[in-house]
C-alpha positions in Angstrom: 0.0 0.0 0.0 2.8 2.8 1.0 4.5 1.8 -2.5 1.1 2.3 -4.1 1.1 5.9 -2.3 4.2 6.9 -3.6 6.5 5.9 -0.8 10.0 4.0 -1.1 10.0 1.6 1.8 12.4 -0.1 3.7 11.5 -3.0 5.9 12.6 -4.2 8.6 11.0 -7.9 10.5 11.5 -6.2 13.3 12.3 -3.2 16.0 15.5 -3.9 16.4 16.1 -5.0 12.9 14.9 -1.0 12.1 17.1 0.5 14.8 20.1 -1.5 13.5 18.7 -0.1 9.9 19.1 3.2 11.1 22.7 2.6 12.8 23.8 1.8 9.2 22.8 4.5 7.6 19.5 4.3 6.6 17.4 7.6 7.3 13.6 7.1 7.0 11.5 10.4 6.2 8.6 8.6 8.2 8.2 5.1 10.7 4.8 3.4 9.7 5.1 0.2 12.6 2.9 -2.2 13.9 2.4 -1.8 17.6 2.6 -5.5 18.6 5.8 -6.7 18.2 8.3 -9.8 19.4 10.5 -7.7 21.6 9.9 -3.7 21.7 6.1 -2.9 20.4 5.8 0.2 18.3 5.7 2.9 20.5 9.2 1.9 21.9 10.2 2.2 18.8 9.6 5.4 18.1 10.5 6.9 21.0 13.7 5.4 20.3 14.1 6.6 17.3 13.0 10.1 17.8 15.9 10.2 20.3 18.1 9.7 17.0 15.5 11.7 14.8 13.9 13.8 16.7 11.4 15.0 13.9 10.5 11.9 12.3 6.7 11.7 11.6 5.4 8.3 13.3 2.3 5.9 12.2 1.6 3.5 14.9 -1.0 0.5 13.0 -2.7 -1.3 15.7 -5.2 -4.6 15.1 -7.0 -3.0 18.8 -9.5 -1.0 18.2 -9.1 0.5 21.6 -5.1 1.2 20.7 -4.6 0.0 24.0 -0.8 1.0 25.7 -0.3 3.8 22.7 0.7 6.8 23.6 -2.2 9.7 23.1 0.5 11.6 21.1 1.6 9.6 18.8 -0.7 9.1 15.3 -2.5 5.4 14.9 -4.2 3.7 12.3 -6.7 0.6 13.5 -6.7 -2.3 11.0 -8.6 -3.0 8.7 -8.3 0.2 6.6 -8.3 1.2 3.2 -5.4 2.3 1.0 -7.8 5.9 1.3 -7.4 6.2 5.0 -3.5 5.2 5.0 -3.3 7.8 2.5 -5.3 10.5 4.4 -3.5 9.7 7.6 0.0 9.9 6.2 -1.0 13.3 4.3 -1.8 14.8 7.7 1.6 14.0 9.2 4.2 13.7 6.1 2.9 15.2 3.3 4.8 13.7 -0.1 7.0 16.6 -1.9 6.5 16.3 -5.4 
């Protein structure tokens, strides 16, 4: 779907597998994670990450409706969605540059 958008992606199977990502080099102009995780869940993540980029925008995609253990300030997305609501979302906290 973020290819779809416009987006280059990266992946990573996992938190640590992104931080490690990031140690080499690789800088993201947006984290899109799953909150539930082997190991550290999304939010960990980002918070970790914002300690290395302090201004990256941060998607948080939850199965839980109720987003349960998510931090109020970070943005979330509740699976299911629609490519339309990924793209909405996105535009509000990383608008693409053409």
């Amino acid at each position: 779907m973020l290819n779809d958008l416009g987006y280059d992606v990266v992946e990573a199977g996992s938190a640590e597998e992104a931080l490690q990502l990031i140690e080499g080099g690789v800088v993201p102009a947006i984290l899109v994670t799953d909150h539930l995780m082997p190991g550290m869940n999304g939010e960990e993540l980002a918070r970790s990450l914002r300690t290395r980029l302090p201004e990256i925008p941060v998607l948080i995609v939850s199965g839980y409706a109720e987003a349960e253990g998510i931090a109020p300030d970070l943005p979330r997305l509740t699976k299911p969605f629609r490519n339309a609501e990924l793209a909405d979302r996105l535009e509000r906290i990383h608008p693409l540059q053409p």
